[in-house]
FIGUGU-507067 format. One record per residue (C-alpha): x, y, z. Coordinates in steps of 0.1 Angstrom, whole numbers. Layout:
! residues N
u:v:w
X:Y:Z
...
***
This chain:
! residues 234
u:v:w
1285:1143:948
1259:1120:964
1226:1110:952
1193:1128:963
1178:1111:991
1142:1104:982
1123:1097:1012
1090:1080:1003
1059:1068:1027
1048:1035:1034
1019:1019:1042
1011:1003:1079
998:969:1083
986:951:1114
993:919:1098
1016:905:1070
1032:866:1063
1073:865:1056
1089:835:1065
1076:821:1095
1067:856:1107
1032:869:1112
1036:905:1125
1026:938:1123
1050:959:1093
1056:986:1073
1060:979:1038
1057:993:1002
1059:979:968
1091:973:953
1088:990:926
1085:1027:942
1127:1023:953
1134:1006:921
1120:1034:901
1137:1061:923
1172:1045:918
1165:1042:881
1158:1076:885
1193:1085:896
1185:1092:937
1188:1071:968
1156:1050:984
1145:1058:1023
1115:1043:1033
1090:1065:1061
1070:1044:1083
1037:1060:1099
1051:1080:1131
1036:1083:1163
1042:1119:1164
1030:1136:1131
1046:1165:1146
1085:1147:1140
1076:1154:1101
1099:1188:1099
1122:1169:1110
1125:1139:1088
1119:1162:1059
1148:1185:1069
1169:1152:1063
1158:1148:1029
1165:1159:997
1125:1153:982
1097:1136:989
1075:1106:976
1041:1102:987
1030:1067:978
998:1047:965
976:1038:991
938:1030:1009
915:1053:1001
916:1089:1025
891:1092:1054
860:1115:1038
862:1133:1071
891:1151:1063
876:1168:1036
842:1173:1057
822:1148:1039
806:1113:1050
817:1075:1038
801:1067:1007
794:1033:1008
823:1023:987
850:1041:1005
878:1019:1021
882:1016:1060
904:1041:1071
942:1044:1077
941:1072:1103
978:1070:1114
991:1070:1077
968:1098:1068
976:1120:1097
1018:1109:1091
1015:1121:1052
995:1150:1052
1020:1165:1080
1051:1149:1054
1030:1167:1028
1032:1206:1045
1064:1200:1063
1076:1194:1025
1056:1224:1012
1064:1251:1042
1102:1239:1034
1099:1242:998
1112:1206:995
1104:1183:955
1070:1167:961
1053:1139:942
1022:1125:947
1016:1093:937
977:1081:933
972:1084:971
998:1106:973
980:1129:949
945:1128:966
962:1136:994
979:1167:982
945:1182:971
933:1178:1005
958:1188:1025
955:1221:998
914:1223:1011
901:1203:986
875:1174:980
877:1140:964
851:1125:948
846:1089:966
837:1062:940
840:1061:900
842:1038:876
868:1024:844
903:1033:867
908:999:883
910:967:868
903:936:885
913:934:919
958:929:922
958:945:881
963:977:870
943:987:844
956:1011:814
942:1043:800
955:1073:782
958:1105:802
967:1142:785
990:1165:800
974:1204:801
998:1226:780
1021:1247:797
1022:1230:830
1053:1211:846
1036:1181:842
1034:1189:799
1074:1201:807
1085:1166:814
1059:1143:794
1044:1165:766
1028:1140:749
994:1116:756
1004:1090:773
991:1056:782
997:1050:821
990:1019:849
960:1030:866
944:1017:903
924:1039:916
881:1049:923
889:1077:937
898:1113:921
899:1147:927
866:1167:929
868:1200:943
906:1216:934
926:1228:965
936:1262:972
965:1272:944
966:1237:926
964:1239:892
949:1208:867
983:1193:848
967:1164:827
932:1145:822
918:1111:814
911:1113:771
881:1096:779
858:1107:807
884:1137:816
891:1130:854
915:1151:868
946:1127:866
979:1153:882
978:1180:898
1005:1208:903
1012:1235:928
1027:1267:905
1055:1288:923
1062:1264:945
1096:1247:931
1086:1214:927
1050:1199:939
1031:1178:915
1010:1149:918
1002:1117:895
970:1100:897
984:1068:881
1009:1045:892
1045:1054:875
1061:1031:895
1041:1002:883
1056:1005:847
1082:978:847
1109:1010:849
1099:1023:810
1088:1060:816
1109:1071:844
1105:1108:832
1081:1118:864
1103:1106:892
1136:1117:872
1119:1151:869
1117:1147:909
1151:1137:913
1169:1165:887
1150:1190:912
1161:1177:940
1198:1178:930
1190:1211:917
1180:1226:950
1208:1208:971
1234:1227:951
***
């Protein structure tokens, strides 16, 4: 039998160097792909769409979904204003994933959220994010490293029971919960919501840090993502 297809989003950039091209492209970091074939599934890369409303579609195509790492999530769509140290917004990626994101959930297609990806799950679920903190980032282009705990008796504590030191980017986190998310693991020291996990429905789950920045060693998250979606193809 085939691999899973594991579609995963991309960012969208007016202008990136290859070559002797200067163009527009959509791109992603390498090591999201190489960490789902590691995984056991099958890489496809989903651009920003013109149409938000094609996202049924593409996700009826696909056996799970990745929602990648990313620039930070326009405040407006959780009703709040800038803070000063929120990013510029994507607009087009933001609209693209959060229809990916409840395509995937009205079709009860495997989730994961990925930093980003996760933020963007607690949105899209009516929650908040809270839009600048400190000690997740290292300098700029460098992960920093911190230990995170997995809540007991959650998916998350299912596939990685144990604390766990994880690559980290991020100054952003979840604030308010979203409608029927449930906390999976923490930060051990300041306790910042760090995944996130949507009970009943299959497979949804989202990572605050950045699994595929781990050189391939833990691949328990996205081989969780793949066992489920080979389970609910068969």
């Amino acid at each position: 039998m085939s691999k899973p297809l594991i579609g995963i989003s991309t960012y969208l950039e007016s202008s990136v160097r290859w070559g002797v091209w200067h163009q527009p492209a959509a791109l992603l970091p390498a090591g999201y792909h190489r960490l789902v074939q590691r995984a056991g599934g099958l890489a496809a890369l989903l651009p920003p769409d013109d149409a938000p409303t094609s996202a049924a579609s593409v996700v009826s195509r696909l056996d799970a979904l990745v929602i990648a790492g990313g620039p930070d999530v326009e405040p407006s769509r959780y009703g709040a204003e800038p803070h000063e140290r929120t990013g510029p917004p994507a607009r087009e990626r933001d609209a693209w994933e959060l229809a990916l994101i409840d395509a995937a959930l009205t079709a009860g297609l495997p989730l994961l959220g990925i930093c980003r990806g996760m933020q963007l799950l607690n949105v899209a679920r009516g929650g908040t994010l809270v839009q600048h903190l400190e000690g997740h980032v290292g300098p700029p282009g460098v992960f920093e490293r911190h230990q995170v705990e997995p809540v007991p008796g959650t998916l998350l504590a299912r596939i990685a029971p144990e604390a766990v030191s994880v690559p980290t980017y991020h100054h952003q986190a979840v604030d308010r919960l979203g409608e029927g998310l449930t906390v999976s693991a923490r930060a051990t020291e300041d306790g910042t919501v760090e995944a996130v996990e949507l009970p009943g429905s299959g497979f949804a789950l989202g990572v605050q840090w950045h699994p595929e920045a781990d050189s391939g060693e833990d691949v328990r998250v996205m081989r969780a993502l793949v066992d489920a979606a080979a389970a609910a193809r068969d």
